[in-house]
N, C-alpha and C positions, 0 to 999 in steps of 0.2 A: 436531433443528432447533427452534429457541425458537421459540413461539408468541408473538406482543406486542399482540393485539386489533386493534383496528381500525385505520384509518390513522395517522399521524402528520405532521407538518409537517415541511418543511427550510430550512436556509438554504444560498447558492450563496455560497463565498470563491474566493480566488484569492491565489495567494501575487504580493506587488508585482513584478508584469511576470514574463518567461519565469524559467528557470530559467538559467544561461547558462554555456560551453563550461567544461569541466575541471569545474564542478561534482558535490558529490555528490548525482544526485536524490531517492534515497532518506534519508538523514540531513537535508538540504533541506526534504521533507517533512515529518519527522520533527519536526523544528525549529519548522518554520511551524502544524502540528498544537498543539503543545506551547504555543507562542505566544500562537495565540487562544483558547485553552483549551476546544479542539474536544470533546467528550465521547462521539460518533459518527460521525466523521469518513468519507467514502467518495470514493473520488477518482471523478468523474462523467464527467470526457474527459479524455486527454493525448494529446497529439501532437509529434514533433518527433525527436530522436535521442540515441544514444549509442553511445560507445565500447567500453563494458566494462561485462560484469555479472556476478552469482554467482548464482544462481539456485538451488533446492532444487525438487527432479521432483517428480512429482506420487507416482510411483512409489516415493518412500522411504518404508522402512517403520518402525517403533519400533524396530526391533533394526538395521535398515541405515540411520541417517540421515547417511551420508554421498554419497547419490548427489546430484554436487550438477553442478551446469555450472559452467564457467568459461565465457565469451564473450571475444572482445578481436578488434576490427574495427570497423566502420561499419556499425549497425544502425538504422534506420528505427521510430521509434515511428509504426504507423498506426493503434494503437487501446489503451486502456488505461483497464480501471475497476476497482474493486471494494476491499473495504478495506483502510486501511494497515496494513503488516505482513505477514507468511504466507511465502512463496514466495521474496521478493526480500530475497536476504541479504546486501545489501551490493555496493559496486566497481559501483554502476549512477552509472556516469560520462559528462555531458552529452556531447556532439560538439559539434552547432552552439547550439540551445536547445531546452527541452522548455517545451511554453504546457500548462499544468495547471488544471483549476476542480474544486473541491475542494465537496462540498455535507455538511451534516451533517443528520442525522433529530433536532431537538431535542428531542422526546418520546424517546430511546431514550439506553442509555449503552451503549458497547463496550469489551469488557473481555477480556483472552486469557486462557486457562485451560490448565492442562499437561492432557491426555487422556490414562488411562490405555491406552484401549484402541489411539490411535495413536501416542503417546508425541512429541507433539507442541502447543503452547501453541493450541489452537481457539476462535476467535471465541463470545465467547456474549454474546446480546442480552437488555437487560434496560431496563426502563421506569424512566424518571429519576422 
């Protein structure tokens, strides 16, 4: 786990109004990320729904990363944080709207690293 000293500040975005039906949320964010040229980007609330997702378990390993889910139904967003990227691999497709507030640590930059030891790209934090 990175150490980054003492506090740091944030700002709260918001991508303009919900996200909205057939869209993709993931790529969506991705976009809007890349947009405001977010540097620690962490998504703070979502709520709302979707269709279809792809998902990567918590339980894949470096040598099995294929245990992945597929979804496809009517799933309820009733909570959602943490930062963009990791788990959610795509096909995470609106239903009705998803309301997203996106906050960024301005003192911090976030960066993915491949991990040798879980053979998977790991968040590492570091001081802008």
């Amino acid at each position: 786990m990175s150490q980054t000293g003492q506090g740091s500040s944030s700002n709260i975005y918001s991508p303009r109004g919900p996200l909205w039906p057939g869209s993709g949320a993931a790529g969506s964010l991705q976009a809007f990320v890349k947009e405001a040229g977010l540097k620690a980007p962490f998504i703070m609330s979502c709520v709302g729904s979707v269709t279809k997702a792809t998902l990567r378990l918590a339980n894949a390993t470096a040598s099995n990363t294929n245990e992945v889910l597929h979804l496809s139904g009517r799933y309820e967003i009733v909570s959602l944080g943490g930062t963009v990227g990791g788990h959610v691999l795509g096909g995470l497709e609106v239903f009705t709207t998803a309301e997203v507030v996106i906050g960024e640590a301005t003192q911090l930059q976030f960066e993915r690293e491949l991990d040798e030891q879980t053979g998977f790209p790991e968040l590492v934090v570091q001081r802008r």
